[in-house]
C-alpha positions in Angstrom: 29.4 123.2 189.8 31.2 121.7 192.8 29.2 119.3 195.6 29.8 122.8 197.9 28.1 125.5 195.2 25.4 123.0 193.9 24.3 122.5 197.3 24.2 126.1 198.0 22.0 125.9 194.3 19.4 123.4 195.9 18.8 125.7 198.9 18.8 128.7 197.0 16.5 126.9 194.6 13.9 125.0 197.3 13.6 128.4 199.0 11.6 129.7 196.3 8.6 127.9 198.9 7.9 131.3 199.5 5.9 131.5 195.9 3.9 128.1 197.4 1.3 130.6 199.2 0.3 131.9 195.6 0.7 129.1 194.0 -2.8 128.3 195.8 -5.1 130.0 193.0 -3.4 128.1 190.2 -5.1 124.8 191.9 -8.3 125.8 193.7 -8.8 129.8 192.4 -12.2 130.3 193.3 -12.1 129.0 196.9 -9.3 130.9 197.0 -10.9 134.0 195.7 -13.7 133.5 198.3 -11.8 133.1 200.9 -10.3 136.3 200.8 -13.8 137.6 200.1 -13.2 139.4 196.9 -14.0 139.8 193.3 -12.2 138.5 190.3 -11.4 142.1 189.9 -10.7 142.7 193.0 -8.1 140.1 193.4 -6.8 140.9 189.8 -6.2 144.5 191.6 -4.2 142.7 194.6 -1.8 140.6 192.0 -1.3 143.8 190.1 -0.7 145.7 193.5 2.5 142.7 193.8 3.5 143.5 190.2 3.8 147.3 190.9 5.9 147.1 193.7 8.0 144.3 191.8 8.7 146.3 188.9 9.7 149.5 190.9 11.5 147.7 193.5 13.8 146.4 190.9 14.7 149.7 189.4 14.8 151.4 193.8 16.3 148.1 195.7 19.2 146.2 193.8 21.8 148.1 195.8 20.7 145.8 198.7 22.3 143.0 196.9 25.5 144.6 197.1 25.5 145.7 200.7 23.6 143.0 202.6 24.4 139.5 203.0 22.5 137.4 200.3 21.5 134.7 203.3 19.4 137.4 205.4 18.0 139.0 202.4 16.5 135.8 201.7 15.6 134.7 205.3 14.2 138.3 206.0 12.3 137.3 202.8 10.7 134.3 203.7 9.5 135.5 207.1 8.0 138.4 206.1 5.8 136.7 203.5 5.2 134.4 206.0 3.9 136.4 208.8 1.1 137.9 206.3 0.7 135.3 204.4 -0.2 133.4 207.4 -2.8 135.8 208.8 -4.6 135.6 205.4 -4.7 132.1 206.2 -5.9 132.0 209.7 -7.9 135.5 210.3 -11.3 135.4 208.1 -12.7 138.9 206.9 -10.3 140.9 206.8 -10.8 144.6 206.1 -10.0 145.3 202.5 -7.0 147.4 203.0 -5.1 145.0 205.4 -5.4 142.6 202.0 -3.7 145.6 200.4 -1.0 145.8 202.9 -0.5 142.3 202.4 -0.4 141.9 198.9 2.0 145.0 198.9 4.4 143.0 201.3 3.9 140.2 198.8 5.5 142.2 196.2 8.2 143.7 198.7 9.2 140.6 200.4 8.6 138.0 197.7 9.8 139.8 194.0 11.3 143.2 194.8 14.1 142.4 197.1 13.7 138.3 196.6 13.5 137.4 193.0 16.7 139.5 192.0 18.4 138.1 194.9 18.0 135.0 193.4 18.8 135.9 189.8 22.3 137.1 191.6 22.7 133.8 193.3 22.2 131.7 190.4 24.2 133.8 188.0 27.1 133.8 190.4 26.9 130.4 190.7 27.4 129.2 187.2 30.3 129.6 184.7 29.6 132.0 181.3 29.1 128.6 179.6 26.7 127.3 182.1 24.3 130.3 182.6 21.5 128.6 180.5 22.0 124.8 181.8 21.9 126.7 185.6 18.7 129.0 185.0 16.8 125.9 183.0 17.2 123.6 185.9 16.2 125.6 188.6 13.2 126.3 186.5 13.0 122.3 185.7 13.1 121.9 189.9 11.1 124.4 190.9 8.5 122.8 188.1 9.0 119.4 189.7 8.3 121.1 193.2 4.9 122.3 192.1 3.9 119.2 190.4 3.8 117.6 194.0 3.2 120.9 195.9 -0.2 121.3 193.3 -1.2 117.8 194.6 -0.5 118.9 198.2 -2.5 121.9 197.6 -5.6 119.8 196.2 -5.4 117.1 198.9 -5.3 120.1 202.0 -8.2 121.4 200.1 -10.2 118.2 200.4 -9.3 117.4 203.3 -10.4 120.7 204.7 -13.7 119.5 203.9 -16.0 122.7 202.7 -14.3 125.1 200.0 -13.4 128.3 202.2 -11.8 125.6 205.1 -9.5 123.6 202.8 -8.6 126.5 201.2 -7.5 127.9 204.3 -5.5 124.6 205.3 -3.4 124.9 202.3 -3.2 129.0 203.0 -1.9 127.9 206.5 0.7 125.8 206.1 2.9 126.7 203.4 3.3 129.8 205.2 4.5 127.6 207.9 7.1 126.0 205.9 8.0 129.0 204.0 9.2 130.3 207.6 10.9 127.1 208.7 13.1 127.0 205.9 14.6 130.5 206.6 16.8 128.4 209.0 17.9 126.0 206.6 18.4 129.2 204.7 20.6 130.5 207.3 22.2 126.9 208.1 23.9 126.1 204.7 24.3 129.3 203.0 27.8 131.0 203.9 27.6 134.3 205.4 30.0 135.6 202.5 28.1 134.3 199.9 28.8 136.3 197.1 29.8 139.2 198.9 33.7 139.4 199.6 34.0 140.6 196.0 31.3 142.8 196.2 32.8 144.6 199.3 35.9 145.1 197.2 34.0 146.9 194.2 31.4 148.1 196.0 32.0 152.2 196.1 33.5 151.6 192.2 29.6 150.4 192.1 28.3 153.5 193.9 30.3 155.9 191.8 29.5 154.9 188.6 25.7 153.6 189.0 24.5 156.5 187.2 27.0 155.2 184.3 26.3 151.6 184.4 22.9 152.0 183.5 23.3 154.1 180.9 25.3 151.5 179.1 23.2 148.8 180.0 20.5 151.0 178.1 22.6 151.5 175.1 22.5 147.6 174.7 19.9 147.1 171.9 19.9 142.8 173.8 18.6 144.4 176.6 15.6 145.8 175.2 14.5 143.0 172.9 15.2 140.6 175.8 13.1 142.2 178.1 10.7 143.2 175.7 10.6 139.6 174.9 10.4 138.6 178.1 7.0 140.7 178.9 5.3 139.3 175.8 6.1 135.5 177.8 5.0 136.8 181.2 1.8 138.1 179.9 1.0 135.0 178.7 2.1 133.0 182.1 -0.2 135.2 183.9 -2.7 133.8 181.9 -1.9 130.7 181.5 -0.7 130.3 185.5 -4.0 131.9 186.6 -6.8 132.1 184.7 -7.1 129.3 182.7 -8.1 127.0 185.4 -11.5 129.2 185.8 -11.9 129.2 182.2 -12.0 125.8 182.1 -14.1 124.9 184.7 -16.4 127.5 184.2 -16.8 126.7 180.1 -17.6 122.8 180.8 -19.1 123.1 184.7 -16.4 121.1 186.2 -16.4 120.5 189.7 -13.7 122.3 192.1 -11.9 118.8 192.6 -12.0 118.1 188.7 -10.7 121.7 188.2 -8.0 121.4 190.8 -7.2 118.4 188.9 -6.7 120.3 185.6 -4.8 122.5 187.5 -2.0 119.9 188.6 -1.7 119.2 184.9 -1.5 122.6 184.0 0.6 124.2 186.6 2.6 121.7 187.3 3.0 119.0 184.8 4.1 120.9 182.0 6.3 123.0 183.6 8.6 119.9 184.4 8.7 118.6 181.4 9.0 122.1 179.7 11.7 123.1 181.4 13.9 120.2 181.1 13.7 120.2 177.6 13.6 124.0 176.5 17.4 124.7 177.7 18.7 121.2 175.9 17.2 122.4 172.6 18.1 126.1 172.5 21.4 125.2 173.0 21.6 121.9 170.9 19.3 123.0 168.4 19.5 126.6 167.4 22.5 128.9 167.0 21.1 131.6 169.8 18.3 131.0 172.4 16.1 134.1 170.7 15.7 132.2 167.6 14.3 129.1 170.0 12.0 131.7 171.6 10.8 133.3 168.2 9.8 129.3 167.3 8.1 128.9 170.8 5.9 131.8 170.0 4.8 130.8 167.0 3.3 128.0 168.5 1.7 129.3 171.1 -0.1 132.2 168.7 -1.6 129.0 166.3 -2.7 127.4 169.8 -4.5 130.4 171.1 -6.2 130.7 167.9 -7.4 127.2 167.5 -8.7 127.6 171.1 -10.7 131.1 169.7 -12.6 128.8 167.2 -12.8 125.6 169.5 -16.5 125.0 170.7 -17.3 125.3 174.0 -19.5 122.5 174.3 -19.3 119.3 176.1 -17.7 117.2 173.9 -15.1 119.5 172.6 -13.7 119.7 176.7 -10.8 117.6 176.0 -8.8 119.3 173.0 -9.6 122.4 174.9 -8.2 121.2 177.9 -5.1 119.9 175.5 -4.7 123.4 174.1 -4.5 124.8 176.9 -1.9 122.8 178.6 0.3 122.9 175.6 0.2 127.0 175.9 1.1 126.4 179.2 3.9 123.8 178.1 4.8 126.8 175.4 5.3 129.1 178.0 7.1 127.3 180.8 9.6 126.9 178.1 10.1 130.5 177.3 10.3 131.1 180.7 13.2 128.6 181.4 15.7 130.7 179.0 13.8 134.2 178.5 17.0 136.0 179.9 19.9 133.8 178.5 20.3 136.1 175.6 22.0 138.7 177.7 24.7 136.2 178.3 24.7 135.2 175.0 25.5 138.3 173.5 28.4 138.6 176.2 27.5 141.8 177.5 30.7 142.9 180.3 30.6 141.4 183.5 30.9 145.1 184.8 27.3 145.9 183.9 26.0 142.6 183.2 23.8 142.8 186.6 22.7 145.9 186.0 21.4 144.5 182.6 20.0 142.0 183.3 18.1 144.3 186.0 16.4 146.7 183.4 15.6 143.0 181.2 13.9 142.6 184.7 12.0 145.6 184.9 11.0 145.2 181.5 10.1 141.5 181.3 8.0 141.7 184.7 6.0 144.7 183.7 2.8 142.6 182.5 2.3 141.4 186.6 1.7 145.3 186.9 -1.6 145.1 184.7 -1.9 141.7 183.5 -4.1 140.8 186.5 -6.1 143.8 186.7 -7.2 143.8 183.2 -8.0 139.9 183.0 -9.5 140.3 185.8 -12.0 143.2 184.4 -12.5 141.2 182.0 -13.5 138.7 183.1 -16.3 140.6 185.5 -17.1 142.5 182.7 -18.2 140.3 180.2 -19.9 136.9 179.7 -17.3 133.7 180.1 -17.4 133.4 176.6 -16.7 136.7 175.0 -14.1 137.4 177.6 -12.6 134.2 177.4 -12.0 134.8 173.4 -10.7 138.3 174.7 -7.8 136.6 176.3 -6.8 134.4 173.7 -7.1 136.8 171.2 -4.7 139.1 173.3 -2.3 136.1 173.7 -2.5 135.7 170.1 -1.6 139.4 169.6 1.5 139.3 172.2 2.7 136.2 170.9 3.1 138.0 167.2 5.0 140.8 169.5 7.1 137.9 170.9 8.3 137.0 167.1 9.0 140.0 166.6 11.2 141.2 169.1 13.1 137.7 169.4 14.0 138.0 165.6 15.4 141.5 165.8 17.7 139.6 169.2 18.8 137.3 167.4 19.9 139.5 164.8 22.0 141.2 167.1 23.1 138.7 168.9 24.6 137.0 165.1 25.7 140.6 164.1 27.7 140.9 167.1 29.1 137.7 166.4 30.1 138.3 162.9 31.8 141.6 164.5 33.9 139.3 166.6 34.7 136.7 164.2 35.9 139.6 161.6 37.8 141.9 164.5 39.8 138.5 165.8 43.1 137.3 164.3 43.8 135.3 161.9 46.1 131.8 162.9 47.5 130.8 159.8 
């Protein structure tokens, strides 16, 4: 990139602050959790609410990308999730359905119209032959963001005091920030970012819509990368959320010690991950799904040694170990999950609208994941539905091969189909 577009990359990149509000349960869930003043399920039912509109608002909204400009989308963004973000924050016992509202505007404002504005932005950014090294180090800096903004989180919390206060310190002021930085937003973006050729194609866009996707669908890459995808996100969910309670409530750790684990967990090994995963599948391995398929492996042999792993005292450290690597695992999926699509070199034409139905696929588990953990969790002793979870990890992870073998079959076929169809320089 040039100094100009990798500075529009940074901003682009730091204003994903407006994921630091939820970033809160990964660090201190259950003062979290209580100072909403719900259940597990019940907040599992409010992350799922997020995934719902997220999913749908993929498949409803993208045609905002094309019309508006990509620096208000994103400023709009960040103070709507703000403004009821920060009421959470500051108002105590609220009504259940204004937590509804809110978590709904979480999906709107922070993954329907946000995340794919983002995905745009990045794409657009980078050359064909950079889309992986582009995607993998946003994912490296946004990992390096949370590694301090986890510490942040942890210090506001004891700072705060008592467990519903410091929770609502740190549920304060990245709200705050969040809001701020739509200026900064405003300030360095250009107002035709992105958008001079998309006024140019714009009505081709509108007429043929119904077209584009029906190609896009035809794509078997699309399918097993978004298929794949879901089978990673699951896991996230998991690993992201609920294996901070799991820990502390198998070895009675205390909230600090927990939120400790969850810096580690959250944070640490999503720097590291990310840095690394792009290098590899690149370096390593002749397509990225063959990289993912090897990832997966791994993190189905984890869960299971975690399924037969006592839960008593002494056995606290390897479980904390297995854990963080699933989470390492994971992070590194995450950093390349979509680079097959621009692997297999589907047409610029309808590459966006690929990569949108990869989207709708991929993020499907935020629908249900949370729900079902969370029932799960209410449901059922801390052990049993702790070896519930892993088992189901184990299960998706199996799915993960799967699918990632069969993409990287097409992606070589397709190769082979090139090779044979070019010319021969004698």
């Amino acid at each position: 990139m040039s100094r100009k577009s990798f500075g529009i990359f940074l901003v682009i990149t730091l204003s994903t602050c407006i994921y630091w509000f939820s970033s809160i349960k990964s660090v201190i869930y259950e003062p979290f959790r209580q100072a909403l003043g719900v259940s597990n399920a019940q907040l599992g039912f409010l992350l799922g609410l997020i995934g719902f509109v997220q999913i749908f608002g993929y498949a409803l909204l993208g045609w905002l990308q094309d019309l508006l400009p990509i620096r208000k989308l994103i400023a709009v963004d960040l103070w709507g999730y703000g403004t009821f973000a920060l009421i959470l924050g500051l108002v105590p016992h609220l009504p259940y359905w204004f937590l509804v509202l809110a978590f709904v505007a979480f999906g709107f404002f922070g993954d329907a119209i946000y995340w794919p504005t983002i995905q745009k932005s990045t794409k657009g950014l980078a050359t064909e032959r950079t889309q992986a090294a582009a995607f993998s180090t946003q994912e490296c800096i946004r990992s390096a963001i949370g590694l301090v903004l986890n510490a942040c989180t942890l210090g506001l919390f004891t700072l705060g005091g008592s467990k519903i206060f410091g929770a609502r310190i740190a549920m304060c002021a990245y709200p705050i920030f969040m809001m701020l930085f739509s200026f900064v937003v405003l300030r360095f973006i250009p107002k035709d970012f992105l958008h001079e050729q998309g006024r140019s194609e714009g009505r081709a866009k509108n007429e043929n819509g119904f077209k584009m996707v029906l190609q896009a669908m035809k794509l078997p890459i699309v399918w097993t990368t978004g298929f794949g995808a879901a089978a990673t996100y699951l896991i996230y969910v998991a690993a992201n959320t609920y294996f901070l309670p799991f820990v502390q409530a198998s070895f009675k750790l205390s909230d600090a010690a927990a939120g400790l684990f969850g810096i580690v967990n959250s944070g640490l090994m999503g720097l590291i991950a990310a840095a690394l995963s792009g290098v590899l599948a690149t370096k390593r391995f002749s397509t990225t799904p063959q990289w993912m398929a090897l990832l997966y492996v791994i993190v189905g042999l984890v869960c299971v040694l975690v399924l037969v792993t006592p839960r008593s005292s002494g056995w606290m450290i390897p479980v904390v170990v297995l854990c963080c690597l699933v989470t390492f695992v994971c992070v590194a999926l995450r950093a390349v999950y979509y680079a097959p699509i621009g692997e297999y070199g589907v047409d610029s034409e309808i590459s966006a609208t690929a990569m949108s139905i990869a989207s709708f696929i991929g993020y499907c588990p935020s629908f249900f994941a949370y729900m079902l953990f969370g029932a799960i969790i209410d449901g059922f002793d801390t052990q049993k539905a702790y070896n519930i979870i892993f088992g189901m990890l184990a299960a998706f992870s199996v799915l993960g091969i799967v699918v990632c073998l069969l993409g990287n079959r097409v992606i070589l076929n397709k190769r082979r189909l090139e090779q044979a169809a070019s010319p021969v320089v004698s």
